[in-house]
C-alpha positions in Angstrom: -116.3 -115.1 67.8 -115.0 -112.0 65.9 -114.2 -109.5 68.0 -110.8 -109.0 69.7 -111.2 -106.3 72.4 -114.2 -104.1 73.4 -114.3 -100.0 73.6 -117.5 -98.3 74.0 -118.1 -94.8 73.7 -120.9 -92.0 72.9 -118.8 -91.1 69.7 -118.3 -92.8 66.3 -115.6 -93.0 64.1 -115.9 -93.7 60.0 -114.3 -95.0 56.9 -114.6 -95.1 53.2 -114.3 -96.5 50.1 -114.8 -95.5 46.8 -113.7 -96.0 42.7 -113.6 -93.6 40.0 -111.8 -93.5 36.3 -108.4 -92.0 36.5 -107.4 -91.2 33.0 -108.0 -87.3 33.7 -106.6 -85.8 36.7 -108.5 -83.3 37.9 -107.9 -80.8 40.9 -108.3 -81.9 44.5 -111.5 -80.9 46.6 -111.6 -78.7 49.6 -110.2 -80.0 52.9 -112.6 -79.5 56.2 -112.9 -78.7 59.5 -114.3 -81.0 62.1 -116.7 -78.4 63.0 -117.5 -77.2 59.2 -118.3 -81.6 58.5 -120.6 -81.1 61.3 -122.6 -78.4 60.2 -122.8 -80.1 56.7 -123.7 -83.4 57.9 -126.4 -81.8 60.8 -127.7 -79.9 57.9 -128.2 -83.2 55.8 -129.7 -85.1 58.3 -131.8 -82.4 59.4 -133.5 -81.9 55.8 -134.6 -85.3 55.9 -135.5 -86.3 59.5 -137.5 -82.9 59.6 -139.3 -84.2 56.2 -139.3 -88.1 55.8 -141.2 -87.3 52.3 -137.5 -86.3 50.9 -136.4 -90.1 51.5 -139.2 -92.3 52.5 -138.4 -95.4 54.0 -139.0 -98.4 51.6 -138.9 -101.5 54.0 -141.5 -103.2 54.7 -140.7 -104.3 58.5 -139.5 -100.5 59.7 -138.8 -102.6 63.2 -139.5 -105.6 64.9 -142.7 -107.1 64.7 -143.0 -109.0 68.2 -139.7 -108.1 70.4 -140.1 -111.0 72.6 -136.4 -112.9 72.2 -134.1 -113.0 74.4 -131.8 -111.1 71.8 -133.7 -108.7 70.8 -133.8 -105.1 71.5 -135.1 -101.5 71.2 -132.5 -98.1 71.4 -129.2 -97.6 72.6 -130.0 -97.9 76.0 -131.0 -101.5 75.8 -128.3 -102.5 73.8 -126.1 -103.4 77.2 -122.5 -105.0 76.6 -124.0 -108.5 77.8 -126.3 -108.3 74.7 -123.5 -107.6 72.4 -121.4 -110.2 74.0 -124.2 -112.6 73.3 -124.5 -111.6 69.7 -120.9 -112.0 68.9 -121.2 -115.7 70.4 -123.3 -116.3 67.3 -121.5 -113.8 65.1 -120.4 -115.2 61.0 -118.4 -113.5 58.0 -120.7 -113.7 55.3 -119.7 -111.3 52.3 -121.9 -110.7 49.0 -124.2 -113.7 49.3 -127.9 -113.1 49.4 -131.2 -115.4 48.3 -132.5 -118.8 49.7 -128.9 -120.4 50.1 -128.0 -117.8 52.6 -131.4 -117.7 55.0 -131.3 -121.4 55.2 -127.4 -120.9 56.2 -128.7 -118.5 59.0 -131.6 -120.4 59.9 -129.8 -123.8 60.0 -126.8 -122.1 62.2 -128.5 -119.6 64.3 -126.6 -117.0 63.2 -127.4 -113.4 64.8 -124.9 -111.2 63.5 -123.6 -110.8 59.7 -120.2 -109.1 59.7 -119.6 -107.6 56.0 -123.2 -108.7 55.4 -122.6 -105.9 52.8 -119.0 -104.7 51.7 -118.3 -101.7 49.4 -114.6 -102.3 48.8 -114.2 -99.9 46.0 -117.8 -100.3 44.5 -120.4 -98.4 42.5 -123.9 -98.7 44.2 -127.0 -98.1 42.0 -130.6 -97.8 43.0 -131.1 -101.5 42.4 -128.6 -102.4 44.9 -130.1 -100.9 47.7 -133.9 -102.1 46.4 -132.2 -105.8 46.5 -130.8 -105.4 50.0 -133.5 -103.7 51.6 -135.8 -107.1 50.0 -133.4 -109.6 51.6 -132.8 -108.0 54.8 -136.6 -107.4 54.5 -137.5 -111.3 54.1 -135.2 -112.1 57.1 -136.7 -109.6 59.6 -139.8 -111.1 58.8 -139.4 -114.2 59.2 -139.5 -116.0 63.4 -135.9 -116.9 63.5 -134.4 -114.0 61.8 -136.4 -110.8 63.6 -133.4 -110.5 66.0 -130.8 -110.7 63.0 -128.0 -107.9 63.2 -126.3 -107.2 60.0 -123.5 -105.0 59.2 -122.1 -103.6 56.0 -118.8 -102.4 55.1 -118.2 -98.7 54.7 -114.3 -99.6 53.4 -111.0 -97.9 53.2 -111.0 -97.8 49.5 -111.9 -95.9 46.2 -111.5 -96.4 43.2 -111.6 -94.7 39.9 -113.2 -96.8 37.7 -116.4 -97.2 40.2 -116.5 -93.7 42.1 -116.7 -91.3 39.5 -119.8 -93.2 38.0 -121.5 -93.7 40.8 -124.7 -91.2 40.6 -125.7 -89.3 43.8 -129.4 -89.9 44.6 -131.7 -87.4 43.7 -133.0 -87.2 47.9 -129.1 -86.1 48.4 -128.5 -84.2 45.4 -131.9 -81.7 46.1 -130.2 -81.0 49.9 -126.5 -80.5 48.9 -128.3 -77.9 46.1 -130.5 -76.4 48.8 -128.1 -76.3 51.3 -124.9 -74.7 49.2 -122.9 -77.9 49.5 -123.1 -78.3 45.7 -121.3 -75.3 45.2 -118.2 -76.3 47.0 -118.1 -79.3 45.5 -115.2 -80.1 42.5 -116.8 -82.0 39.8 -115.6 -85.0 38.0 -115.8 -86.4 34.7 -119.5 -87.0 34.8 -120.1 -83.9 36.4 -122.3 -82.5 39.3 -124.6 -85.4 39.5 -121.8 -87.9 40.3 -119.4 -88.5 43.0 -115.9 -87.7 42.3 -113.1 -89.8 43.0 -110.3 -86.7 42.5 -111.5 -84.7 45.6 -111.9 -87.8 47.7 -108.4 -86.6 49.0 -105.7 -84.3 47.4 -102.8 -86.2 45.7 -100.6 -83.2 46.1 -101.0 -82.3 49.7 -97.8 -82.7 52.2 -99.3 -84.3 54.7 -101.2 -87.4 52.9 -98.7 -90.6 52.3 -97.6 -90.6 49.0 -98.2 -94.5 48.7 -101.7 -93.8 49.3 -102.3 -92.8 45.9 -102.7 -96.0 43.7 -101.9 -97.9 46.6 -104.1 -100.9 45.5 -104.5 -100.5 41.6 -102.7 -98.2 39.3 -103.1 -98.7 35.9 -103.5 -96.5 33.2 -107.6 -96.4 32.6 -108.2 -97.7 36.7 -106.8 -96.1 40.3 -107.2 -97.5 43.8 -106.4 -96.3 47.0 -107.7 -95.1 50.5 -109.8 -91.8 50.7 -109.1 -89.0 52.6 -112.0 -88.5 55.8 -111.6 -85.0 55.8 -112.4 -83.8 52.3 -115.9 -82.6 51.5 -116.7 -85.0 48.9 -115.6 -88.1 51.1 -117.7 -86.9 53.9 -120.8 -86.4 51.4 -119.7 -89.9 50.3 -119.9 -91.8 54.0 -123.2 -89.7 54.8 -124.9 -91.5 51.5 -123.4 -95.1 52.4 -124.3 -94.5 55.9 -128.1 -93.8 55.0 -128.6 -96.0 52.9 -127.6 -98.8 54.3 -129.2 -97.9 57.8 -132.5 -97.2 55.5 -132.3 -100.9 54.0 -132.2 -102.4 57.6 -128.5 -102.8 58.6 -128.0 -101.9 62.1 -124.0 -101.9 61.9 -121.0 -100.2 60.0 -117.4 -101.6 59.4 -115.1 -98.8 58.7 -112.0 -101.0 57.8 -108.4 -99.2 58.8 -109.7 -96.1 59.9 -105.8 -95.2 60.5 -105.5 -94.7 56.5 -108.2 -92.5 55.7 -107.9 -90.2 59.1 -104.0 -89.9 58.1 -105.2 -86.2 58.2 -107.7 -85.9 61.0 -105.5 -85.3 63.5 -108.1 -84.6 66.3 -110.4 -86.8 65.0 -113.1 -84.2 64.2 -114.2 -85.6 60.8 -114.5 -88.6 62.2 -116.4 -87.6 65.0 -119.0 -86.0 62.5 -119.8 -89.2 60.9 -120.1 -90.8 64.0 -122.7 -88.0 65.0 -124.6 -88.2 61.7 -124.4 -92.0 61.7 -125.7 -92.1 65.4 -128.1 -89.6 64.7 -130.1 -91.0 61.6 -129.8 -94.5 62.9 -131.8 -92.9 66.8 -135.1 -92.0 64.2 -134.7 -94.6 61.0 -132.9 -97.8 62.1 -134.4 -101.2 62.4 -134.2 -100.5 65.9 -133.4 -97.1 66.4 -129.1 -98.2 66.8 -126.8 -98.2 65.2 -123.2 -100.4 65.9 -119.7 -98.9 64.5 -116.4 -100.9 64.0 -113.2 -101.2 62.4 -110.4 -102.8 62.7 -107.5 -101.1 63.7 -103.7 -102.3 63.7 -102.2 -100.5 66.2 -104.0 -99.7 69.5 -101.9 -96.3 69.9 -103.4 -95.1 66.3 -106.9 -95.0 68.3 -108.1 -92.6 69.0 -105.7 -89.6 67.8 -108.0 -87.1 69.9 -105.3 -85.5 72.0 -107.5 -84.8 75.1 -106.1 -87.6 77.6 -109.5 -88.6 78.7 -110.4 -89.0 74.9 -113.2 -91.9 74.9 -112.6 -94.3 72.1 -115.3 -93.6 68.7 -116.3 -97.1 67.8 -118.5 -99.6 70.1 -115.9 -102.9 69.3 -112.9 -103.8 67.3 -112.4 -106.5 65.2 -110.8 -108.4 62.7 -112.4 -110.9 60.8 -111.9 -114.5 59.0 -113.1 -113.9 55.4 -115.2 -117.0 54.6 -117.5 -117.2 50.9 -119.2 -120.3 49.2 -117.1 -122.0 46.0 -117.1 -124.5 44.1 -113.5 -125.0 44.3 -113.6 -127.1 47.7 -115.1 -130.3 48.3 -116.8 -128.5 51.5 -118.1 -125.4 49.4 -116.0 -123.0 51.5 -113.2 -121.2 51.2 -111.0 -118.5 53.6 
């Protein structure tokens, strides 16, 4: 069992993670407003809920074929705390593997729910990526055993030059952040306006962000690694494409790692809060089944939430921290942690 206490709440709080090249330092992007990342993000989800055409969903089993076991489910409002306790009885860590190894792993186990079924620690996604995980999350659903399967991907506390700054914004995202006047706020990168830029991801000048954040991971001279900043406009536009994307290939949960680092800045949690709404939202008209779950793990229970209204409810539906397990060849048993 992963998780190590239990907070539920109407809210969500989010956490990113991203990779760009570093040589060339260019000038930070534009800090927001709780309020101004929730007009953006409303506006976002707006242009495509309002015409699915923009993004059309590509899985082929959009939601459960026969809901008829005792774990499955259908909204929010069926999702009770009994039913999540009874998934995280069967809960595994299983990071980066997909294919006939791993279904007969879940099959054989009876595993229901896949933390880190999909973890962008510092990664560049391409359009292949999300074709391959919307297949094998695809050929699960599908199947008798795995139609109840939860899975949950990891929206991480880290970026990184080398990955970000190439990582190409989809043409359904680019179109609205045009027609919308988002583009125009935006500061460019190396690649220019049709990437993500790893620069304005947070600004490595301002007072108030930790000066070990910068490089905190990596820093090398052609490669940078270090937490995001949640309140800057191209970190928000950043989470709202991991977000939909990986609700749109069938995962019905996001990890935001230590959503302390990134919301070193949001004080009253109001960028947070805007991801939470988007990621809530989209999931209510797109998910597998219409939910989405949101985690992290936190260190400190006093660093959540910051909100400073005393009855502040907490963002995320759990907390947890998990055992990292993968497959080697290393070990006589074929796993290591």
């Amino acid at each position: 069992m992963l998780i190590t206490s239990m907070l539920w709440s109407k809210g969500f709080w989010g956490v990113l993670i991203v990779c760009v090249g570093c040589a060339t330092m260019a000038s930070a992007g534009r800090q927001m407003s709780g309020e101004e990342s929730e007009a953006m993000l409303n506006a976002i989800a707006d242009a495509v809920l309002q015409d699915t055409d923009r993004k059309p969903l590509t899985r082929t089993v959009v939601h459960p074929l026969e809901p008829g076991s005792p774990l499955q489910f259908m909204g929010r409002e069926e999702l009770t705390r009994p039913l999540l306790q009874a998934y995280l009885d069967r809960a595994v860590v299983h990071m980066f593997d997909w294919g006939e190894r791993t279904r007969e792993f879940y099959r054989d186990t009876g595993a229901k729910y896949v933390h880190w079924a999909d973890l962008g620690w510092a990664r560049r996604y391409t359009a292949d990526d999300w074709a391959m995980l919307t297949a094998e999350i695809d050929a699960i659903h599908g199947t008798d055993w795995g139609a109840d399967m939860l899975f949950v991907a990891g929206v991480m506390e880290a970026v990184c030059s080398a990955n970000t700054s190439n990582t190409l914004i989809p043409q359904w995202l680019l179109t609205i952040l045009v027609e919308e006047g988002i583009q125009e706020q935006r500061t460019f990168g190396p690649n220019g306006p049709e990437y993500f830029n790893y620069e304005a991801m947070f600004d490595r000048d301002a007072d108030n962000w930790p000066d070990h954040f910068v490089g905190l991971w990596v820093q090398t001279e052609d490669r940078e690694q270090g937490p995001p900043d949640i309140t800057m406009l191209e970190t928000q536009i950043y989470y709202a494409y991991l977000i939909a994307e990986h609700l749109d290939a069938g995962f019905e949960g996001i990890m935001f790692g230590q959503a302390m680092m990134t919301g070193a800045r949001d004080h009253d949690n109001g960028a947070l809060h805007a991801l939470c709404s988007f990621a809530r939202r989209w999931a209510a008209e797109r998910a597998y089944r219409k939910t989405v779950l949101l985690t992290s793990h936190i260190i400190e229970p006093r660093d959540y939430p910051k909100a400073p209204h005393p009855d502040a409810q907490p963002l995320f539906d759990l907390i947890k921290w998990p055992t990292r397990l993968s497959y080697t060849d290393e070990k006589p048993f074929g796993m290591h942690f």
